[in-house]
C-alpha positions in Angstrom: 125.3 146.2 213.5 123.8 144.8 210.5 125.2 141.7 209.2 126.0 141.0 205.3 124.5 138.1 204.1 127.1 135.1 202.9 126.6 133.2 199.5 128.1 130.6 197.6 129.3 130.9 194.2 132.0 128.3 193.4 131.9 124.8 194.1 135.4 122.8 193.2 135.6 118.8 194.6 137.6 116.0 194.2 136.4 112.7 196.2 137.2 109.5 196.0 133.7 108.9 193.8 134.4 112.1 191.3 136.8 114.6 190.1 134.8 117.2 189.8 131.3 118.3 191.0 129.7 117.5 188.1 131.1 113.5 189.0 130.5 113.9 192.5 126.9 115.2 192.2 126.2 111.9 189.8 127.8 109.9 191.6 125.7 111.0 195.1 122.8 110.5 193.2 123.1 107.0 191.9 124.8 106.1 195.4 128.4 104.9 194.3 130.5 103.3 196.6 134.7 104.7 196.5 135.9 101.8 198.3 138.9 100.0 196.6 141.7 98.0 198.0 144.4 99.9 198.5 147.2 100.8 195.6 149.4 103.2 197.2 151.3 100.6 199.2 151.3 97.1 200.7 149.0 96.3 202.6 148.5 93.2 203.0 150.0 92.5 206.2 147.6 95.4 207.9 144.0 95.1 209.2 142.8 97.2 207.1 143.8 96.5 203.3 141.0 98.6 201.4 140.4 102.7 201.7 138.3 105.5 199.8 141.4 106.5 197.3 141.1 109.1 194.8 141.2 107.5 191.1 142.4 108.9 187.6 143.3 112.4 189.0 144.9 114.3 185.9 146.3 116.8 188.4 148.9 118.2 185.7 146.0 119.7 183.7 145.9 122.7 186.7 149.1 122.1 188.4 152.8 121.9 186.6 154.6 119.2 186.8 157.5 120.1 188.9 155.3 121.8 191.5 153.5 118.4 192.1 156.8 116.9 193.1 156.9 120.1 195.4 153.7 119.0 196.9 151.7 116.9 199.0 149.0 114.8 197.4 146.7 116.7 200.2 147.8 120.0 198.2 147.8 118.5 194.9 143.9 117.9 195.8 143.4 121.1 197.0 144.6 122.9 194.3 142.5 121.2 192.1 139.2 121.4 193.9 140.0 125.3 194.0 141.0 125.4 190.1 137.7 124.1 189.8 135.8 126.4 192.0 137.3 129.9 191.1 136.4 128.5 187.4 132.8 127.9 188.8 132.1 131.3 190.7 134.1 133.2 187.1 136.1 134.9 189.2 138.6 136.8 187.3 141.6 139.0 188.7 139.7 142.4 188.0 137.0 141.3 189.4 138.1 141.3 193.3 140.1 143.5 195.6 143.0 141.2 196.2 143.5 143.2 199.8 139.7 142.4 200.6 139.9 138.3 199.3 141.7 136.0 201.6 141.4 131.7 201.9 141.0 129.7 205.3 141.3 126.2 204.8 141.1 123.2 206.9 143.6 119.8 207.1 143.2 117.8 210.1 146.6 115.8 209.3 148.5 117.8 206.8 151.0 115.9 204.6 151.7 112.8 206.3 152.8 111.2 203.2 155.7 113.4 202.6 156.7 113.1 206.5 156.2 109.6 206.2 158.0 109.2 203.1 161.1 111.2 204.6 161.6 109.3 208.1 161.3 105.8 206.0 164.7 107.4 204.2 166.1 108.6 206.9 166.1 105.4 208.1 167.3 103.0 204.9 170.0 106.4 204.9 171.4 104.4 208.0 170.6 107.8 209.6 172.6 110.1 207.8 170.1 113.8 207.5 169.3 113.9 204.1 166.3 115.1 204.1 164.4 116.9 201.2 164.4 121.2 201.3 160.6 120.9 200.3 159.8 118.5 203.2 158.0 121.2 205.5 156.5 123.1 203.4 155.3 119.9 201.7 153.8 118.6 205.5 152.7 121.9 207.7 148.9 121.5 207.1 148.6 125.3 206.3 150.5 125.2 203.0 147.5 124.6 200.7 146.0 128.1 202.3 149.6 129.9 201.3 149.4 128.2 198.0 146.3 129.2 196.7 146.9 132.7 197.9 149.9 132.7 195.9 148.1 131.5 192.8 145.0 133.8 193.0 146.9 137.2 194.6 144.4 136.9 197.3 146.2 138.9 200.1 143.4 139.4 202.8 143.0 136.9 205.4 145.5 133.6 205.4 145.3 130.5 207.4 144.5 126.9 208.3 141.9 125.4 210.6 143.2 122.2 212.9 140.4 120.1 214.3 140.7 116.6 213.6 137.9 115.6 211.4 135.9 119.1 212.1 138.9 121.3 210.2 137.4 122.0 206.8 133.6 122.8 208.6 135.7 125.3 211.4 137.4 126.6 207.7 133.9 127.3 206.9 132.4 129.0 209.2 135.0 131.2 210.2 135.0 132.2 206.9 131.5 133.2 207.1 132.1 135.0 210.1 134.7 136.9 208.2 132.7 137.6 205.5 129.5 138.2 207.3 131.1 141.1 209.6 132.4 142.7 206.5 136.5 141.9 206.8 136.3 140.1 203.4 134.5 140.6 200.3 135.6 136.7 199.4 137.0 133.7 200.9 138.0 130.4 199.1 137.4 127.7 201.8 137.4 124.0 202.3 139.9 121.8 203.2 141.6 118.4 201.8 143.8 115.5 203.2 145.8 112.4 202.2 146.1 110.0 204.7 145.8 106.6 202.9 149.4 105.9 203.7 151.0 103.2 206.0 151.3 106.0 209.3 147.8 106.6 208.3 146.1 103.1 208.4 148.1 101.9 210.9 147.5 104.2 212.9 143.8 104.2 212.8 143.9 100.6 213.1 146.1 100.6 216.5 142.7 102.6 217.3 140.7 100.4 216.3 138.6 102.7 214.3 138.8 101.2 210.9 136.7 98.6 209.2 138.2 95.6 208.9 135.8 94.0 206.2 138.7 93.3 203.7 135.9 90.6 202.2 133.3 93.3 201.2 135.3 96.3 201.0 132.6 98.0 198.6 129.7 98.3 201.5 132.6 98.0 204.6 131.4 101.6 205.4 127.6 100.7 206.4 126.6 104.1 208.7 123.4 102.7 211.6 123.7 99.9 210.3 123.8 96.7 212.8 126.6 95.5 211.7 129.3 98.3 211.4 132.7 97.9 212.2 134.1 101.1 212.3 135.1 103.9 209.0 136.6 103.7 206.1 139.7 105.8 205.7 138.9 108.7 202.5 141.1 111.2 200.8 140.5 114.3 198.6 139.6 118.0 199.2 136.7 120.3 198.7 136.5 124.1 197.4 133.5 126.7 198.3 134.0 130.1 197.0 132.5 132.6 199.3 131.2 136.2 198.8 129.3 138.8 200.1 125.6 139.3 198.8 126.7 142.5 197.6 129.9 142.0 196.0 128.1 138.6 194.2 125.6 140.7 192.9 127.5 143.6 191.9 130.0 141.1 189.7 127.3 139.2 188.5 128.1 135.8 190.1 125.2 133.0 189.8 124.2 131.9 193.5 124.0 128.3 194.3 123.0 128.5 198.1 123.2 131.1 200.9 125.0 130.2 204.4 123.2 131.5 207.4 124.3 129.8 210.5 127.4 128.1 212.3 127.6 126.6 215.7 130.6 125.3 217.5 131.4 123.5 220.6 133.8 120.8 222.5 132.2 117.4 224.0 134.8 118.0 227.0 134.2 114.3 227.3 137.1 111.8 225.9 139.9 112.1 223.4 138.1 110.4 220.5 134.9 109.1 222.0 132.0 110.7 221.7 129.5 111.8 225.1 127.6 109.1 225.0 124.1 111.1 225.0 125.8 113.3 222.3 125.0 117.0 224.2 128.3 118.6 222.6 126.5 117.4 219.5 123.0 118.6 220.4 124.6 121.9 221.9 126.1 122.4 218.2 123.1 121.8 216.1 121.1 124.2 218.7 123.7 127.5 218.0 123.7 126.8 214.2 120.1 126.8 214.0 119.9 129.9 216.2 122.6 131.8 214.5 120.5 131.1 211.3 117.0 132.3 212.8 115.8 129.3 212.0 113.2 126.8 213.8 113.8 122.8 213.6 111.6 122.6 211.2 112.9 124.8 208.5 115.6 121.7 207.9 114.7 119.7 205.7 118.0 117.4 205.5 120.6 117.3 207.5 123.6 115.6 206.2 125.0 113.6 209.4 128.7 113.1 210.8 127.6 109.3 210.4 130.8 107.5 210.3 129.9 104.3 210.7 131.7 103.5 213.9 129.1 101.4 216.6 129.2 105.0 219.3 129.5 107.8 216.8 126.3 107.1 215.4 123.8 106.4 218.5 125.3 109.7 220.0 124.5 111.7 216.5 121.0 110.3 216.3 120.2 110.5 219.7 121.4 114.3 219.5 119.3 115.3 216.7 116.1 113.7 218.4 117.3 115.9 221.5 116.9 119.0 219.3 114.4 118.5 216.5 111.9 116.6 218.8 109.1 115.7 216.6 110.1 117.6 213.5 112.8 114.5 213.1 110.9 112.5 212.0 109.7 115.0 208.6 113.3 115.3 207.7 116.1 113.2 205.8 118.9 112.1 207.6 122.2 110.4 206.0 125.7 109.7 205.9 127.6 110.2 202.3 130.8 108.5 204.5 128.9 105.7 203.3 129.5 106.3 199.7 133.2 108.5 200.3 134.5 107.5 202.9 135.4 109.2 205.7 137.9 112.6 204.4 138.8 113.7 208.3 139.6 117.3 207.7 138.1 117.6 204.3 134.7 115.8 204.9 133.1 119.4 206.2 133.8 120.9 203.0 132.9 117.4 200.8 129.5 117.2 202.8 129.0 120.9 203.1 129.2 120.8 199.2 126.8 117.5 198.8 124.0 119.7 200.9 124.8 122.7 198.4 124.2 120.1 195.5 121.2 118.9 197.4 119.7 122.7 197.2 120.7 122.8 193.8 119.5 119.9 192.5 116.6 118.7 194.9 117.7 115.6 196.0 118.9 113.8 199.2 122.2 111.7 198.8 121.2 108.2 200.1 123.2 106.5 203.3 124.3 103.1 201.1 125.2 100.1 202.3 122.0 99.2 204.7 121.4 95.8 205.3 120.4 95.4 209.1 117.8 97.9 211.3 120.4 98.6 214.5 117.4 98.0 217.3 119.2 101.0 219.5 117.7 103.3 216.4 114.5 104.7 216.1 113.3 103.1 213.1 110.5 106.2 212.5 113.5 108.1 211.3 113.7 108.5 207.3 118.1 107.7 207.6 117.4 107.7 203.3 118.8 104.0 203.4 119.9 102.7 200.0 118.4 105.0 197.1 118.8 108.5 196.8 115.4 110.4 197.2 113.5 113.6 195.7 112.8 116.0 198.0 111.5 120.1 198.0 115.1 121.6 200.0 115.2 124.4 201.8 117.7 124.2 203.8 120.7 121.6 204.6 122.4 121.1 208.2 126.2 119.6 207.9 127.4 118.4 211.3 131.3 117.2 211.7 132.7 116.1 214.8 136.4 115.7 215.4 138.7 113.8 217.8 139.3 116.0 221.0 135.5 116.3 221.1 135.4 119.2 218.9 131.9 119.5 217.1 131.0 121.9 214.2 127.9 122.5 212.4 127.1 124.4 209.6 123.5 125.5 207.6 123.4 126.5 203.8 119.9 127.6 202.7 118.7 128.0 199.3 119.1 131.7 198.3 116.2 134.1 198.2 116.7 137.5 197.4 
């Protein structure tokens, strides 16, 4: 059965280093760092006292006031990525068969704020169950998908994605499978969280996973580099509108990039370790490119889980060698964690979006904060330390791994009709 082809036509973001695409894509260029001690609570008696927060967010400029207070700050971002996006892609109500558009979205956490936030008065309560009517709704992690439905009239297909850090590139990908086999005409995908909350740092720091470089917060997320210490924790949410070629073309859309593979696969290995010689990863990168039709060396970048922790990043690398072989060392590898943060469910869609940009606008986003060459890395790899480089693009490879060893990868291609 022939397949329709899958396009992009709406890009919405907000990250901890820009509000808005137009931000973001700056901001990737000139390699800014979103670190910033953190101001939505006390934490100076944790490990971890600095995060990727989202800054001067005027969120009441696309959502009203009292539904904010209804909401998670994981919803109020993904709202606002998706204002953004169905303003990108010009979609209009008369545009789209409501019954043929549908959104899946990813959230690896949900709104742990608002649970957070609830127990903490349930407990100075001295126990007594007053707890707030919107406090599910404001926590399930499948709200945002139910909200922007509601907004938009999109009645087709409805639901979240739960994989850990993997959630919003799962989002994506099923959504091009949806699309792809004809169920859909569009899908508004992505995914967003809000974890930089007390449950949330503490929790990664019982782990051990954060970065403790409370000294040098601005380059404390240093991906291959030597000296890493672990991630930074990032918040926000991305927005990709999604259409079939045919429905794009026959509204008029502008096409930004094409998506034309997917690959997904579980480590089987350890609850948040990664294998060591990274073969869910290599396994991953091997269906995308297949799914695509494409040869190793049609990638020209490929924009890296890279978290910055000292196993997650030797596994990844020595995964990509496994599958690219020679043709590794002709393309651009790097981490924009290093400049966001890491977003857990939402960094699919923020990186899926930064290799769209990348199509767009010809340019690799630089892995920042490189001061040491790890010895355990081959230094013949081009890991775009430092400065953002020009580069003819093709096509992008966006690889997300999640705790529970689930691995997803996805390919956007520059459109050729």
């Amino acid at each position: 059965m022939p397949m329709n082809r899958v396009v992009v036509t709406g890009l919405g973001a907000v990250t901890p280093i820009g509000n808005s695409i137009k931000s973001y894509t700056e901001a990737l260029q000139n390699g800014v760092s979103g670190a910033n001690p953190i101001t939505r609570f006390d934490a100076s008696e944790f490990k971890t006292q600095f995060a990727c927060e989202i800054k001067g967010l005027d969120a009441e400029q696309v959502v009203d006031r009292r539904e904010i207070r209804r909401m998670d700050d994981f919803a109020v971002f993904g709202m606002v990525s998706t204002d953004e996006a169905m303003k990108h892609a010009g979609l209009e109500a008369d545009t789209v068969d409501p019954d043929r558009a549908g959104v899946i979205w990813g959230s690896g956490i949900g709104g742990l704020q608002s649970l957070e936030k609830e127990i903490e008065e349930y407990i100075l309560g001295n126990g007594r169950p007053r707890y707030n009517p919107f406090m599910i709704p404001k926590m399930i992690s499948d709200i945002v998908a139910g909200l922007i439905s509601i907004k938009y009239n999109f009645r087709g297909v409805n639901y979240a994605t739960v994989s850990a850090c993997a959630s919003s590139s799962h989002a994506i990908s099923t959504a091009f499978d949806f699309i792809r086999l004809g169920r859909q005409d569009v899908i508004v995908t992505g995914g967003s969280e809000a974890t930089v909350c007390k449950a949330g740092i503490g929790g990664f720091n019982a782990m051990k996973a954060l970065s403790t470089r409370n000294d040098d917060y601005k380059t404390a997320s240093r991906p291959f580099d030597a000296d890493r210490d672990g991630f930074v924790l990032g918040e926000g949410a991305g927005t990709l509108v999604l259409e079939s070629l045919e429905h794009a073309k026959k509204r008029g859309a502008t096409i930004y990039a094409e998506v034309v593979g997917a690959g997904a696969t579980a480590d089987a290995h350890h609850i948040t370790a990664p294998h060591p010689e990274g073969l869910g990863a290599s396994k991953v990168m091997q269906i995308a490119l297949q799914d695509a039709g494409l040869n190793p060396e049609d990638i020209d970048y490929i924009n890296v889980h890279g978290t910055s922790t000292p196993l997650g990043d030797i596994a990844e690398v020595k995964a990509i060698q496994k599958v690219f072989g020679e043709s590794a060392y002709n393309l651009n590898i790097s981490s924009t964690k290093s400049m966001t943060g890491h977003l857990l469910g939402a960094a699919g869609a923020v990186e899926t979006i930064a290799g769209v940009l990348a199509i767009m606008h010809q340019f690799v986003p630089p892995t920042i904060n490189h001061f040491t060459d790890d010895p355990a890395l081959d230094s013949r790899l081009n890991l775009t330390f430092n400065e953002a480089q020009e580069r003819d693009i093709r096509a992008v490879l966006s690889n997300t791994f999640g705790f529970g060893g689930h691995n997803s990868s996805v390919i956007v291609k520059r459109f050729e009709d």
